[in-house]
C-alpha positions as CSV (number, residue, x, y, z in Angstrom):
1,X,-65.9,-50.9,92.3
2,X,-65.0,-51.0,88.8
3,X,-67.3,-53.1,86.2
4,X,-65.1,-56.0,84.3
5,X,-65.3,-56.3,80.6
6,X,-63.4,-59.2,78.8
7,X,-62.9,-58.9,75.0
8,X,-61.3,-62.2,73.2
9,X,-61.6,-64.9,70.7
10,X,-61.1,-68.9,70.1
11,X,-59.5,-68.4,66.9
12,X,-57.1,-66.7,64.5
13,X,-56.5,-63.0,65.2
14,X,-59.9,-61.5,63.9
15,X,-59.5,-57.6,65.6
16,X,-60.0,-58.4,69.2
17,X,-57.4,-55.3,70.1
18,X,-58.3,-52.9,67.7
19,X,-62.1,-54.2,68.8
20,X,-61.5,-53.0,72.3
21,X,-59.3,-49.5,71.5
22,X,-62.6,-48.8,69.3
23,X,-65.2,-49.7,72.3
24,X,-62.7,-47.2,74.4
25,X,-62.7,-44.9,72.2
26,X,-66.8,-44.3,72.7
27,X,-67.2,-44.9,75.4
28,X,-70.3,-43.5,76.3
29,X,-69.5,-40.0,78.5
30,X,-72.6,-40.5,81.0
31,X,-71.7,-44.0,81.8
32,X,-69.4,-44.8,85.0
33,X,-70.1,-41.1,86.3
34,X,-68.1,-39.9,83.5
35,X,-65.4,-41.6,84.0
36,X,-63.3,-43.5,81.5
37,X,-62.5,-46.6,80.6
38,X,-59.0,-48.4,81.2
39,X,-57.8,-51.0,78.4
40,X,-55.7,-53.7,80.0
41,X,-53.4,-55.9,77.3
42,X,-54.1,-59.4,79.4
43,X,-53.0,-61.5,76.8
44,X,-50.7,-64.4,78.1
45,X,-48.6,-64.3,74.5
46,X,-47.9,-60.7,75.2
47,X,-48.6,-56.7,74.1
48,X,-48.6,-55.1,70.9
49,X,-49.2,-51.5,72.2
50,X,-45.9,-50.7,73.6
51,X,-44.4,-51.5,70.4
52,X,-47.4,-49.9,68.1
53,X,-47.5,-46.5,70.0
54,X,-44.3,-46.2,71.3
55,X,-45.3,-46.0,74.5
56,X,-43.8,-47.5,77.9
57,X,-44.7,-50.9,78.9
58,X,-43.6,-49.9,82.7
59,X,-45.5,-48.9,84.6
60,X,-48.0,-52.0,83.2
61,X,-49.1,-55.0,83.5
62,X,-46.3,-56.6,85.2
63,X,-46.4,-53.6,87.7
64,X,-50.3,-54.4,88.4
65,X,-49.2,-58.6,88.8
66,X,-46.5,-57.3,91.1
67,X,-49.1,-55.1,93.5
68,X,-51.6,-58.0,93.2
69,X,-48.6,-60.2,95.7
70,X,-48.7,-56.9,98.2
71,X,-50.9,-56.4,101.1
72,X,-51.9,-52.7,100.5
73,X,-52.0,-53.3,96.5
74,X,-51.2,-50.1,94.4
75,X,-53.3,-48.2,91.9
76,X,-54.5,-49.5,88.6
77,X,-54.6,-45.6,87.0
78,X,-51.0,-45.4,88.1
79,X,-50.0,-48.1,85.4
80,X,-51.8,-46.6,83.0
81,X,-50.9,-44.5,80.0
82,X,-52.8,-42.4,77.4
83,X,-52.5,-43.3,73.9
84,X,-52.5,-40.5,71.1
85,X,-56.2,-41.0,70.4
86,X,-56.9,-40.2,74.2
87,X,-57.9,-44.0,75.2
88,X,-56.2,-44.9,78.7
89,X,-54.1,-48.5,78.6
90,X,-52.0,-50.9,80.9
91,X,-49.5,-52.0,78.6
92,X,-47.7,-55.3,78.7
93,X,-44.0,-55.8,77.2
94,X,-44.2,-58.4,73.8
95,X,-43.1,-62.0,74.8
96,X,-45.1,-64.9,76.6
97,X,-42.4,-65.0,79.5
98,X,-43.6,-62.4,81.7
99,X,-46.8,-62.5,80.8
100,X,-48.1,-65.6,81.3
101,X,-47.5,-65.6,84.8
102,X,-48.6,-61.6,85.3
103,X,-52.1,-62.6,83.4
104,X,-52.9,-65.4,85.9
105,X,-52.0,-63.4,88.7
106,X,-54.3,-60.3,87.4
107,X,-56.8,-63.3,87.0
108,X,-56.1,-64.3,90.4
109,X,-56.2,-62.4,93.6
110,X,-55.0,-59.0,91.1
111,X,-58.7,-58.9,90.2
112,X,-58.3,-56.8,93.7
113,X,-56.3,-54.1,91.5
114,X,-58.6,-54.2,88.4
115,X,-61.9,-53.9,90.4
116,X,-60.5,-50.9,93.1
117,X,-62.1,-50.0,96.5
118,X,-65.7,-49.5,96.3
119,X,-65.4,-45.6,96.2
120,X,-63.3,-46.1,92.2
121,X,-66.2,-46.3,89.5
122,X,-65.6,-47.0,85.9
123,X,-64.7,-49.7,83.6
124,X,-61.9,-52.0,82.7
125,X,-61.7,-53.5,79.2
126,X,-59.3,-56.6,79.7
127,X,-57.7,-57.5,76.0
128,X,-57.3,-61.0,76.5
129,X,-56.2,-62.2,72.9
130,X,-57.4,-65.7,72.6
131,X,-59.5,-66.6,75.8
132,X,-57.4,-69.4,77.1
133,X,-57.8,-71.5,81.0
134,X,-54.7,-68.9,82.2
135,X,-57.8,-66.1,82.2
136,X,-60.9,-68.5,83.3
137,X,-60.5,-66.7,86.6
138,X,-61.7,-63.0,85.3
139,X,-63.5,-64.8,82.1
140,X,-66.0,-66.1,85.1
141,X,-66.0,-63.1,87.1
142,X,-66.3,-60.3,84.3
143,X,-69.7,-58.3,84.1
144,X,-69.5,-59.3,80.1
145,X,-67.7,-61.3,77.8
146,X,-66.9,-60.1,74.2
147,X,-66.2,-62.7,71.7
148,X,-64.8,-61.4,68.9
149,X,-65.2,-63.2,65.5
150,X,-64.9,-63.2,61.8
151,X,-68.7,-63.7,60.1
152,X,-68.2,-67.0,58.3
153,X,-69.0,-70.4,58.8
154,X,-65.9,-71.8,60.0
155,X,-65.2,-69.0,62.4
156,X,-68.5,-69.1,63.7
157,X,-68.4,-72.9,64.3
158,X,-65.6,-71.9,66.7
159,X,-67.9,-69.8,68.5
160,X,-70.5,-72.0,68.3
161,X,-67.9,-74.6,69.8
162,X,-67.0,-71.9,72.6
163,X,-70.5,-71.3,74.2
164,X,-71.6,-74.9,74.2
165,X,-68.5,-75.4,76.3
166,X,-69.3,-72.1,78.4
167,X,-72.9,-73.7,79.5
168,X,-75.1,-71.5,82.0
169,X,-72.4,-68.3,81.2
170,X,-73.4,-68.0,77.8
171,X,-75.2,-65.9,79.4
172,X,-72.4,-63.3,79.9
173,X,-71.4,-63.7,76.3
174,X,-71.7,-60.9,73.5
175,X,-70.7,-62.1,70.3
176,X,-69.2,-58.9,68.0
177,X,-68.7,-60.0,64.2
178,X,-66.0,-58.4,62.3
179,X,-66.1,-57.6,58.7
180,X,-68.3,-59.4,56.3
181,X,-71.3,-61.9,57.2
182,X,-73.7,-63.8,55.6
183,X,-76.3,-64.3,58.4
184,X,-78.5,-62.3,60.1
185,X,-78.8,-61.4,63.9
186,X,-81.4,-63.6,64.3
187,X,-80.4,-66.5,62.5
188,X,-76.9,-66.1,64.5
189,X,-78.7,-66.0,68.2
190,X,-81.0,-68.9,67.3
191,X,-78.1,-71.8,66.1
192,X,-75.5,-70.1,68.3
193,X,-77.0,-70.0,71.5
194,X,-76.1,-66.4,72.2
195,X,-78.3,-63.8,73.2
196,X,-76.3,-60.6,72.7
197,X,-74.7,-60.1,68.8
198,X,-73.0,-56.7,67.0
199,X,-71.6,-56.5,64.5
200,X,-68.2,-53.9,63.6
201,X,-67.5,-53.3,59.3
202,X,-64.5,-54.2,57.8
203,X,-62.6,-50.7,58.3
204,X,-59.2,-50.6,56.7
205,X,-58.5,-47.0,57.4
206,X,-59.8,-46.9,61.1
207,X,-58.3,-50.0,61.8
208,X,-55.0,-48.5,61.2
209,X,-55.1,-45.6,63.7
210,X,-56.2,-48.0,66.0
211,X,-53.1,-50.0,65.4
212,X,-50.9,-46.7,65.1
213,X,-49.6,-47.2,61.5
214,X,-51.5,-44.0,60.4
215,X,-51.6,-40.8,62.5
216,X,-54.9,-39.5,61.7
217,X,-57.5,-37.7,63.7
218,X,-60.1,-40.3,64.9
219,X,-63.7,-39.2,64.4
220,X,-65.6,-40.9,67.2
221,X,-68.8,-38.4,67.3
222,X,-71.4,-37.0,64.7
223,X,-71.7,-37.5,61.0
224,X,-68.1,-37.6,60.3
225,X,-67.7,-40.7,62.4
226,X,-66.2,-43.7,60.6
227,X,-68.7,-47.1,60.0
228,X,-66.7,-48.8,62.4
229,X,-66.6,-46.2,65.2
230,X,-70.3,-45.7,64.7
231,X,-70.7,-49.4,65.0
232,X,-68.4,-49.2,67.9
233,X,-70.6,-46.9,70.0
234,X,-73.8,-48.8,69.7
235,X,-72.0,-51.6,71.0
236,X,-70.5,-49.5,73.8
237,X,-73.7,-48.4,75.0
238,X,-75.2,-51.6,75.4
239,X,-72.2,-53.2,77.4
240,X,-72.3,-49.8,79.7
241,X,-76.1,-49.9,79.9
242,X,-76.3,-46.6,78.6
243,X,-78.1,-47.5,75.5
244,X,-81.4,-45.6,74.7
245,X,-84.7,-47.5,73.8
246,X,-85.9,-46.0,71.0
247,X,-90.4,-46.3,71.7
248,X,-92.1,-45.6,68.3
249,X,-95.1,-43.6,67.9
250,X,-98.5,-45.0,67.7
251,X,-100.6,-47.3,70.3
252,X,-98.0,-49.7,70.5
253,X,-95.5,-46.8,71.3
254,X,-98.2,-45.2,73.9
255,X,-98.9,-49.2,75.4
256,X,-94.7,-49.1,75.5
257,X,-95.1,-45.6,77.4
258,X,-97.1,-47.3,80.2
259,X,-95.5,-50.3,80.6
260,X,-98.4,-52.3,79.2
261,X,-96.3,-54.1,76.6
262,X,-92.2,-53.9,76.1
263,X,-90.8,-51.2,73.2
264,X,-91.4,-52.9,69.6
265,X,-87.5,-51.8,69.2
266,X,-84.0,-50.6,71.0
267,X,-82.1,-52.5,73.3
268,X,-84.7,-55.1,74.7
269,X,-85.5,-56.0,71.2
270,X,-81.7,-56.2,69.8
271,X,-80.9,-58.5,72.8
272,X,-83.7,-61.3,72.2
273,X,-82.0,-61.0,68.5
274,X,-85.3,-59.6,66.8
275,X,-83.3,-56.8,65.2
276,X,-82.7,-57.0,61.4
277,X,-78.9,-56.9,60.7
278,X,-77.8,-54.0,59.1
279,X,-77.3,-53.3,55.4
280,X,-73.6,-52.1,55.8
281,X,-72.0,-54.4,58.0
């Protein structure tokens, strides 16, 4: 069956979509037996990609609600539509009519549709907009949760405000700054409460291919990659569990080696929130 990624905030509009289309984008090739990823526009207020890319809305979302009410439920890949940067989406038309009631029902019992038989692999990143109680349904059930937030005070105090509320599922939560912040990794996990932090650069130019207002070839490998794709791909291999530890050389390297003592850095040490942040972001 399909993993279940949520992406969404508490506040504001701080790059949740162009957060997931940039997680798509690098998706790591050897996770899910190569198979990739699926953005789904869940938000209850409506899509933006339809209207962005130009591309249908139907099949979408509201297709994937309707098969959700059927016995023998259809095909998520069958709603889905490639986007000029090769990322596969399930779009949903603009307007909170609709999609109120086809996000509670993909929530609901269309979970079914999202997750597949167990034969379907991959992974479904569900662009939720602002996490609300319509969504609580796959919030709970989703493998992860990515909260996406600006790096200042105030919008971290809405985060802050988010995962006391979320109690034992913190847990589940990774918390993906955007743009300038003042704090650390560290310092974030510890008054936060959240294990799991990454942070994406502010990115004009990448940002807007993402959002289709400039038609540009999008750089998601090697040394020509933009800061925020870069950035992207880290994160992307730690929510796929395809991230590397990196074991240093040395007797604590060779102690790593054996499995006397755990790798001084790489993914164990960035998820206890040991890891300096970096310079650039």
């Amino acid at each position: 069956m399909r993993r279940l990624i949520t992406v969404g905030s508490v506040k504001g509009a701080p790059g949740v979509t162009t957060t997931v289309l940039a997680l798509a984008a690098v998706w790591p090739d050897r996770a899910d037996h190569g198979v990739r990823p699926v953005v789904v526009e869940a938000d209850v207020s409506g899509g933006d990609l339809a209207v962005r890319f130009g591309c249908p809305h139907t099949p979408g979302l509201l297709d994937v609600a309707t098969s959700a009410r059927q016995e023998q439920p259809g095909s998520l890949l069958a709603a889905a539509t490639d986007l000029p940067f090769g990322v596969r989406v399930v779009a949903s038309p603009a307007g909170s009519g609709a999609c109120g009631e086809a996000v509670r029902l993909v929530a609901g019992p269309g979970q079914r549709v999202l997750r597949g038989d167990e034969s379907d692999r991959g992974t479904v990143l569900l662009d939720m907009g602002r996490i609300g109680d319509d969504a609580s349904g796959v919030v709970e059930a989703a493998e992860a949760v990515v909260l996406v937030s600006r790096g200042g005070a105030d919008a971290l105090a809405h985060a802050y405000a988010h995962f006391s509320e979320a109690g034992s599922r913190v847990e589940q939560y990774v918390l993906a700054v955007v743009g300038p912040c003042p704090y650390a990794e560290g310092e974030i996990t510890a008054t936060l409460g959240v294990s799991r932090v990454i942070f994406l650069p502010w990115d004009p130019k990448t940002a807007d291919v993402l959002a289709g207002r400039a038609r540009s070839a999008l750089r998601t490998r090697g040394w020509r990659a933009s800061r925020l794709m870069a950035a992207a791909g880290a994160a992307a291999r730690q929510l796929s569990g395809t991230d590397e530890v990196v074991v240093t050389k040395g007797l604590s390297g060779d102690l790593a080696g054996l499995g006397a003592v755990p790798p001084p850095c790489g993914h164990l040490r960035r998820a206890a929130g040991l890891a300096p942040k970096e310079s650039e972001s």
